[in-house]
N, C-alpha and C positions, 0 to 999 in steps of 0.2 A: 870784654869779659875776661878773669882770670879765675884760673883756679889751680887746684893742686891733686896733684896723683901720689898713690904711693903704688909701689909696683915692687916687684923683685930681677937681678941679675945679680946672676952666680952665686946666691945663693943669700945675699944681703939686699934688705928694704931699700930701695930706690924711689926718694921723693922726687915729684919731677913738678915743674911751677910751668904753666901755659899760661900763655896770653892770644887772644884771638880778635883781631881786629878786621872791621870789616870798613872798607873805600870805595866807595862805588859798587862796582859790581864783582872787586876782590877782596877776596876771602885769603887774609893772612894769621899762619900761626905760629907761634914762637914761642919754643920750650928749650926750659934749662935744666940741670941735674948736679946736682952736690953729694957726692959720696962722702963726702968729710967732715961735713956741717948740714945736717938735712932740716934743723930748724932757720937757718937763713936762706936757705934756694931760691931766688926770684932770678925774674926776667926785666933786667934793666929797662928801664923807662927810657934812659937816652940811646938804648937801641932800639927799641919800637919804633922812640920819632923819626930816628933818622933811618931807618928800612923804610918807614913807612911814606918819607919823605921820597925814597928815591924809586918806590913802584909809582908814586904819586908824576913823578917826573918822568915816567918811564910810558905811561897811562897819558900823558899831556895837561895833563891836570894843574 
């Protein structure tokens, strides 16, 4: 699941991009934030797999 927040710090709009994956019986979340470009903020794909790759590893999976 992904979605997007907008939020404030220090006084400017703080778009924040999550992503929430779930593996088994772990529950991973992964958020990112652009104060410079708040219409591109994502949360890379080739970070997901590979976090997700190495609870997976971690887990014996």
């Amino acid at each position: 699941m992904a979605f997007r927040l907008n939020g404030g710090m220090l006084g400017a709009d703080t778009p924040t991009a999550c992503t929430v994956v779930r593996s088994g019986s772990t529950l991973a979340v992964f958020f990112a934030v652009d104060m410079t470009d708040p219409k591109t903020v994502t949360v890379p794909d080739e970070v997901v797999t590979a976090q997700i790759a190495k609870l997976e590893k971690m887990a014996g999976k």
